[in-house]
Structures are given as structure tokens and as C-alpha cells.
N, C-alpha and C positions, 0 to 999 in steps of 0.2 A: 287206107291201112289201119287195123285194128291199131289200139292202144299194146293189148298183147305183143300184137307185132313190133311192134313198134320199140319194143324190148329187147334187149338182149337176151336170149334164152340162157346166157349163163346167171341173168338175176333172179332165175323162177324159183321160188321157195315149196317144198314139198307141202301137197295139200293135210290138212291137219288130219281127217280119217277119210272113213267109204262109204260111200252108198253102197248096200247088199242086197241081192236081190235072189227075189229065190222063186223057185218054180215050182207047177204041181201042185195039186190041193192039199195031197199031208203037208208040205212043206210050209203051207200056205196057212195051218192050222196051228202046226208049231211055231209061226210066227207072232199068229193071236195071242198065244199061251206066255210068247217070252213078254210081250208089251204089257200083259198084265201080270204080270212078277216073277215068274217063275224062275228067270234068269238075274243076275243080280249086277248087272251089266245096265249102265244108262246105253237105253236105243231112242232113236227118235222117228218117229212113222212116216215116210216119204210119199209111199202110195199103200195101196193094196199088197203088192207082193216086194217091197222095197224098203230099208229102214236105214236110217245113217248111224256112222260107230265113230268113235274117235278111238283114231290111232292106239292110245293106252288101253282100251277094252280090246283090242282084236288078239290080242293071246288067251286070252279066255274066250273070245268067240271060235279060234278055230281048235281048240281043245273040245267043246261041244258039238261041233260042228262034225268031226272027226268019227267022233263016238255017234250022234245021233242020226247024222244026214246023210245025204246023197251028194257026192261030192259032186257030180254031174249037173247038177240044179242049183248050184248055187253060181255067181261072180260078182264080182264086186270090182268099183269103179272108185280109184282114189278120186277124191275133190271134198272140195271144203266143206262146212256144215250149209253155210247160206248157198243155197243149191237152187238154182229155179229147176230149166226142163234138163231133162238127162238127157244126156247126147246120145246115140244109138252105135258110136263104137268106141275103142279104148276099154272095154270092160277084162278082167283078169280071171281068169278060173282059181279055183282055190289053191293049187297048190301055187299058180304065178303070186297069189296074195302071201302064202305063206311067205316066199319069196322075199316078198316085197316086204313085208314087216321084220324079217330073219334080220335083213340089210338096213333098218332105222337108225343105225349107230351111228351111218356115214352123215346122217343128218348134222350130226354134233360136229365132227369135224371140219362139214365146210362150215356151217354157221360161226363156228368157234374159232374158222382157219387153222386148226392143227395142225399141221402141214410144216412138215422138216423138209429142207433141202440136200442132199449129198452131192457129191461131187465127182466124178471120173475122168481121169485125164487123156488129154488129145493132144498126140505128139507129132513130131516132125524129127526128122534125121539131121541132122549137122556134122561136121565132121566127124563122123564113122559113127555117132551118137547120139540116141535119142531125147528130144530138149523138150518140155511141153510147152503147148503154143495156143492150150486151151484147156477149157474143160466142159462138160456136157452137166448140167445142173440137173436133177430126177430126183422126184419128189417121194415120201414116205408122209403116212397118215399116222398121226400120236393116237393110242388108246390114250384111255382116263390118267391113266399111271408114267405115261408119256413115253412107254415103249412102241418102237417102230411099228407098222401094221406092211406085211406085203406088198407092193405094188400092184398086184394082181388082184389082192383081196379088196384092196381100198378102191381099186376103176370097175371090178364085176359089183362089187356093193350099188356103186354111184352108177352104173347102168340099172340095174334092178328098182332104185330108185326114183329113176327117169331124172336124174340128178347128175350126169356125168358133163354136162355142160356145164356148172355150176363148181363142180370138182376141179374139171380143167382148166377155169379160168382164176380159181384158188393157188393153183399149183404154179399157173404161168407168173402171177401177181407176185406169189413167194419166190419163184427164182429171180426173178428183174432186181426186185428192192434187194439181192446178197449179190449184185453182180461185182459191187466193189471189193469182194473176198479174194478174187482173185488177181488182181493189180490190172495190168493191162494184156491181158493173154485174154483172149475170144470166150465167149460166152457162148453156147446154145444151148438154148429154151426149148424146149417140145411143147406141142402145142397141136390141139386136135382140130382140124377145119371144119367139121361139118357141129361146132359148138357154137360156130359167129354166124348170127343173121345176117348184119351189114356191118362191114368191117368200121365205118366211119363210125357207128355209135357203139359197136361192140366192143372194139381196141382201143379208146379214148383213154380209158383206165389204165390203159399197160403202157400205152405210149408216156401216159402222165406219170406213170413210176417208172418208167426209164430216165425222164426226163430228171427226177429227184434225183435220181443216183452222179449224175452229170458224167455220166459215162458216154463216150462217142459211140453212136449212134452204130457203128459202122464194126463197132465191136460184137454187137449184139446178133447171135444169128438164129432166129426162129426156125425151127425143124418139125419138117411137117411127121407129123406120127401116124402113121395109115392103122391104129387099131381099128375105125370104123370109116366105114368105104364111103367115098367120096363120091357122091351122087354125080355132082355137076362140076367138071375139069374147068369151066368158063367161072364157076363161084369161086374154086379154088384159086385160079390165076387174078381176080381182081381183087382177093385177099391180100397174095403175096407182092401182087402190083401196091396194092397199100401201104404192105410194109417197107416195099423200097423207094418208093415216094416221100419217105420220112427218113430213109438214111441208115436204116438196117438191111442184113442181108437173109435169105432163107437157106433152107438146104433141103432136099427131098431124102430121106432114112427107106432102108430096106431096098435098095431098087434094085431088083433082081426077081422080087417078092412079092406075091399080089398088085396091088394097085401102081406102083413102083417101077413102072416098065420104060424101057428104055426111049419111047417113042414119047412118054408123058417128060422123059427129062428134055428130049428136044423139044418140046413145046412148052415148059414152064422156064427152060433155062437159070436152073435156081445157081447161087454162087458155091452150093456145095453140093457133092453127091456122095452119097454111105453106098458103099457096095455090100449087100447084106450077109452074115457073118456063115449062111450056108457056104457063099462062094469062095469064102475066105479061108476058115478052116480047114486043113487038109489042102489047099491049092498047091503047093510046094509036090506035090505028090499023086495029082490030078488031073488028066488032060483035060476033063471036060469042065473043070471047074477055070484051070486055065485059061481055055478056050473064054468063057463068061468074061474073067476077068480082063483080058484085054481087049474086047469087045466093048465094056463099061470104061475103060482108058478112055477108048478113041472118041465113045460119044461125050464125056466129061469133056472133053480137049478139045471136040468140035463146039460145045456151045461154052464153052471159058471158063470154065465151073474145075474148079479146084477138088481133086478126088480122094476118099476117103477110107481106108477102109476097117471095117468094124468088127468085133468077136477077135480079135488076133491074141492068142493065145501060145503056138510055139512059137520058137526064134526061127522056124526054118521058113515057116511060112512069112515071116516080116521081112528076111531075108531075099526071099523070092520077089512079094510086091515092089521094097525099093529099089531093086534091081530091073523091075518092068516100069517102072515111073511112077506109083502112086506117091503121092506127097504126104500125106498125114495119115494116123492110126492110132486106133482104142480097141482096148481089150484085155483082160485078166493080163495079158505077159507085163504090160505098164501100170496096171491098177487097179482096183476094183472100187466101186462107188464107195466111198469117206463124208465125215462129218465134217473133215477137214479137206483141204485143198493139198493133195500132196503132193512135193515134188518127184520128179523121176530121174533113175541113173543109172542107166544100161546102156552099153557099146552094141555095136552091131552084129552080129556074129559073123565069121568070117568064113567065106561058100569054102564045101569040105572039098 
């Protein structure tokens, strides 16, 4: 096993520029022309049709680039400057470069860890009333001036990147070390599985800030996030076998939802299941969504997994689940993700 490998790919740092490479013999002429000044841009000559940039010269290179070339003939391959042989794939067309340089900013935030936590609360019914019994930690990325960045904008940045393993194991690291914010009420972590090579060297760091916080283990519950699809069910399951080897529990999110199907909860048997908030929405009023949801009951109930359900929004519909037996729920009706840990205090409505 490489040294690479041998990495966690959430500690790879983004290569410093590109090798560009360009095609066709005008192409190949304007290339001559820039290495002997015409451009005012340091390049450094790789081959014949090849030349390295650093990162801070490529907004001037594809402003000319724009104007003079052939976008077709040209790509370029992020990596460093000490470069021996070029690999023959991984190469980007120019608008993917554009892309990729658009998105440099996410660089600063993992480097920097900028990364705010918010909070969203997970309840449970007590008499006739909802009590929280947790909270779902979801991360936001600080611009320069420290206001929040999207959630959406800061994980398509750190893909664009090739940096979203390095993103998500930022975001997983800042929710663990604030799990004491919340006293003793459940934690879950989101956390992306196709970010960890080998869970024994890749989670050592998370386990080791769990361990700082001195929070029971059992409080902690890792949630798997399906934004990117999980190649291999058997990598995934010797993940979560990992983390319950150490005393934590998982939960599979969205399951109703792409990867999230009901045949992967009976074979991962995680201690929480999220029924995804299409099913939930509008169920009070739905047969077929109905139908989903107590379908998702029975298989929660056959493998011992405590069921959940997410997006809840009206009273009619919360109404409806705890009357079918779900146990816990999140969603705008109890709260919407805070800087603070907020409590909740709503009765149950009462079927008309």
C-alpha cells in the first residue's frame, strides 16, 4: 500500500497549481510566445505542449485563454509544481478549471477550520408533549468577515475542489468537540462514508475528540449522509461496525431516498432510521405516503432501530406519526437549525 494510501484522504491538501496543456500547432506557437514574455504571468515549461501555473496566475490565464484560444484544446491537471511524469487521466477542460479555481476560497476554510456549528432539535412526545431528546449538529462555513456561507455552496465548492473529504472530516471534528452544548440529550454527527479509506486510521481523530469531550460514547450518534453514493454496502458496514465497536451508535438519513432503501436498513441494522421528509410531509393526508410510512415502522421495529421522522412541518402530520408509533421528530414545526441549542414547547394537537 502506497504512502498516499495509506492516508486518509480527508488529510489531502489541494495541489498548489496546474499543469496546462494545449493542443494543435497555433496553440502550440502561442505557447512559445507566452514563455518568452508576452504574457506577464510566471509559467514554467513542462514539455513541448505543457506548462505549470500556480494557482494565483490562473485568473489571468483563463481571461486570455477566453479571449484567444480554443477552449477545446486546451486542460489542465491540478498538482503541484514538482511534477515528474503526467498521469494520462484526472485532466479538466477549461470550463471544469474554471470551476475549480471559482471554488479556491473553500481552501481557506478547511485549512483555517472556519466552520460554525448550528443546532436543530430532535424530539420525543411525553405526555401529550414534545420534550427534546436531542439535537442534529450541521455545520455552516465562515466567509472572511465571519458570516455563514450555505451549506450547499460550501460541500459543491469542496467537491469542485476534490476537497470534500477534507471538508467533511472538518465539519465532523467541529461538531464532536461542541457536543457538550447540549448537556445530556443525543448528538448526531453527519458524516459522509465514501470520505474514510480505513476507518482504523481515518476516525482515530474523531474518536480522540470524542474522547476530550468525556461524553458517553453512546450518546454520540453518527449519521450516515448519502449526498454521494456509496460504492461498496460491505465498506460501509465495516465503518459503522467501527463505530459501534467504540461505543457509539449510527443512524442511516433519508431512507426512502436513493441509497437509503429499506433492504440496506435490514442489512446495516443502524440504531436510528430518518424516514425522509418526502414521506412525511403531507402523510396525514396521503395514502401512498401513508402506505411508505408504515412500511418504514415495521422494518425500524424489525431490526430494533428506533424510528424517526424528518421535515415535520404541520401539527397534522406529527399528529398522525405519533399515533402510528414513530418515536422521535425534527422539522421547522420544533425548530429550525440555531447557533444556540434551543429548547422546545409545543403540546400535541389534539385529532379533530
Amino acid at each position: 500500500m502506497t504512502e498516499r494510501k495509506e492516508q486518509c484522504l480527508a488529510c489531502a491538501t489541494s495541489p498548489a497549481g496546474y499543469a496546462v496543456r494545449f493542443l494543435g500547432e497555433e496553440n502550440g506557437m502561442r505557447l512559445k510566445e507566452w514563455l518568452q514574455g508576452d504574457l506577464h504571468t510566471p509559467l514554467r515549461r513542462v514539455d513541448e505542449q505543457t506548462v505549470w501555473a500556480a494557482e494565483a496566475d490562473v485568473a489571468a490565464l483563463l481571461d486570455y485563454f477566453a479571449a484567444h484560444m480554443d477552449a477545446a484544446q486546451i486542460s489542465a491537471l491540478p498538482i503541484d509544481e514538482g511534477i515528474g511524469d503526467l498521469p494520462a487521466a484526472g485532466w479538466l477542460s477549461l470550463e471544469e478549471l474554471r470551476r475549480r479555481h471559482d471554488a479556491h476560497w473553500i481552501d481557506d476554510v478547511i485549512d483555517q477550520s472556519r466552520v460554525r456549528t448550528v443546532y436543530q432539535p430532535i424530539v420525543s412526545v411525553n405526555d401529550g408533549a414534545a420534550q427534546v431528546c436531542g439535537y442534529e449538529f450541521l455545520s455552516r462555513a465562515l466567509d472572511a468577515n465571519d458570516g455563514l456561507i450555505p451549506p450547499y455552496k460550501m460541500f459543491d465548492a469542496a467537491r469542485a475542489r476534490g476537497r470534500l473529504f477534507a471538508l467533511d472530516r472538518v465539519c465532523r471534528m467541529q461538531a464532536v468537540r461542541q457536543a457538550d452544548r447540549v448537556g445530556d440529550n443525543l448528538v448526531f454527527v453527519n458524516f459522509i462514508p465514501t470520505a474514510i479509506y480505513t476507518p482504523e486510521h481515518c476516525l482515530q481523530s474523531t474518536l480522540a475528540a470524542a474522547r476530550e469531550t468525556g461524553i458517553d460514547p453512546s450518546r454520540i450518534v453518527f449519521e450516515v449522509v448519502e449526498t454521494e453514493e456509496v460504492q461498496s454496502i460491505g465498506h460501509l458496514e465495516n465503518i459503522l461496525q467501527y463505530y459501534r465497536r467504540h461505543g457509539f451508535r449510527y443512524a442511516l438519513d433519508d431512507v426512502g431516498q436513493g441509497f437509503s432503501t429499506l433492504e440496506n436498513v435490514l442489512r446495516l441494522k443502524p440504531d436510528f432510521v430518518k424516514l425522509d421528509m418526502h414521506y412525511v410531509q403531507g402523510v396525514a393526508d396521503d395514502a401512498e405516503k401513508q402506505e411508505v410510512a408504515r412500511l418504514f415502522l415495521q422494518t425500524a421495529r424489525e431490526v430494533g432501530a428506533t424510528p424517526l421522522a424528518e421535515g415535520v412541518e404541520r401539527e397534522e402530520d406529527w399528529l398522525w406519526l405519533v399515533e402510528q408509533g414513530f418515536e422521535l421528530f425534527q422539522g421547522y414545526l420544533f425548530g429550525k437549525p440555531d447557533l444556540e441549542p434551543a429548547p422546545v414547547s409545543m403540546k400535541l394537537p389534539l385529532p379533530s
